[in-house]
C-alpha positions in Angstrom: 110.4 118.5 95.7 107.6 118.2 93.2 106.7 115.6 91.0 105.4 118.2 88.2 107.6 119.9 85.5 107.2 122.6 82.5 108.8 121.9 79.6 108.9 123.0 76.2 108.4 119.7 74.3 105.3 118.9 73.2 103.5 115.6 75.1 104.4 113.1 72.4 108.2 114.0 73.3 107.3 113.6 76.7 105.1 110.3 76.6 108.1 109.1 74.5 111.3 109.8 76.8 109.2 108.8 79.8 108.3 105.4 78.1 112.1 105.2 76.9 112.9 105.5 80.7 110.5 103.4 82.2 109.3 106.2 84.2 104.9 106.2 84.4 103.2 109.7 84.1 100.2 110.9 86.5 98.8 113.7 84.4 99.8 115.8 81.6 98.4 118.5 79.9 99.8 121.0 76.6 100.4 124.7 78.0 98.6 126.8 76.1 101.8 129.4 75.6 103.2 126.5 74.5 105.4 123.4 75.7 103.8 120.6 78.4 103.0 120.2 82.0 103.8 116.7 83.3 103.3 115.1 86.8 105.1 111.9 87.5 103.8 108.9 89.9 107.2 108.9 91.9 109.3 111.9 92.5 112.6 109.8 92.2 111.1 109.7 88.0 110.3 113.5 88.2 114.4 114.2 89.3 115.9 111.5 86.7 112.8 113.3 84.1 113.9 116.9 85.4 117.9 116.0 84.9 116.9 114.9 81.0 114.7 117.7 80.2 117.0 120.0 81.6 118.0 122.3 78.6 113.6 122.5 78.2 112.6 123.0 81.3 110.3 126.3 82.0 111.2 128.6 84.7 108.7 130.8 86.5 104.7 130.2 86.5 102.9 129.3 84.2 99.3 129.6 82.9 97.4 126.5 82.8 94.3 125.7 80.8 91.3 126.3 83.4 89.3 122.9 84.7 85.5 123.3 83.7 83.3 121.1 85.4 79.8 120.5 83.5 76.9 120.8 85.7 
């Protein structure tokens, strides 16, 4: 199991139910369709985050905002 999910709420929604859960984000990033990528430090928070957001949740791929490096 993975310890990233698509949602459609925006990161402040996110930041705040993980925060009001106790659960501690790795990354996150805004989908540029809309909606948020988040990775979670444990997977055990990804399941109880994946179970909340369950009505939000994206399915399918997504497209992600490309990493530039400078240099």
């Amino acid at each position: 199991m993975s310890r990233a999910i698509n949602v459609t709420a925006t990161q402040a929604e996110v930041q705040a139910r993980a925060a009001a859960s106790g659960v501690s984000i790795s990354a996150i990033e805004t989908i540029p369709a809309g909606g948020t990528r988040v990775v979670f430090t444990h997977i055990a928070d990804a399941e109880l985050m994946r179970r909340m957001f369950a009505d939000e949740m994206i399915a399918g791929t997504i497209v992600r905002t490309p990493w530039v490096q400078n240099g």
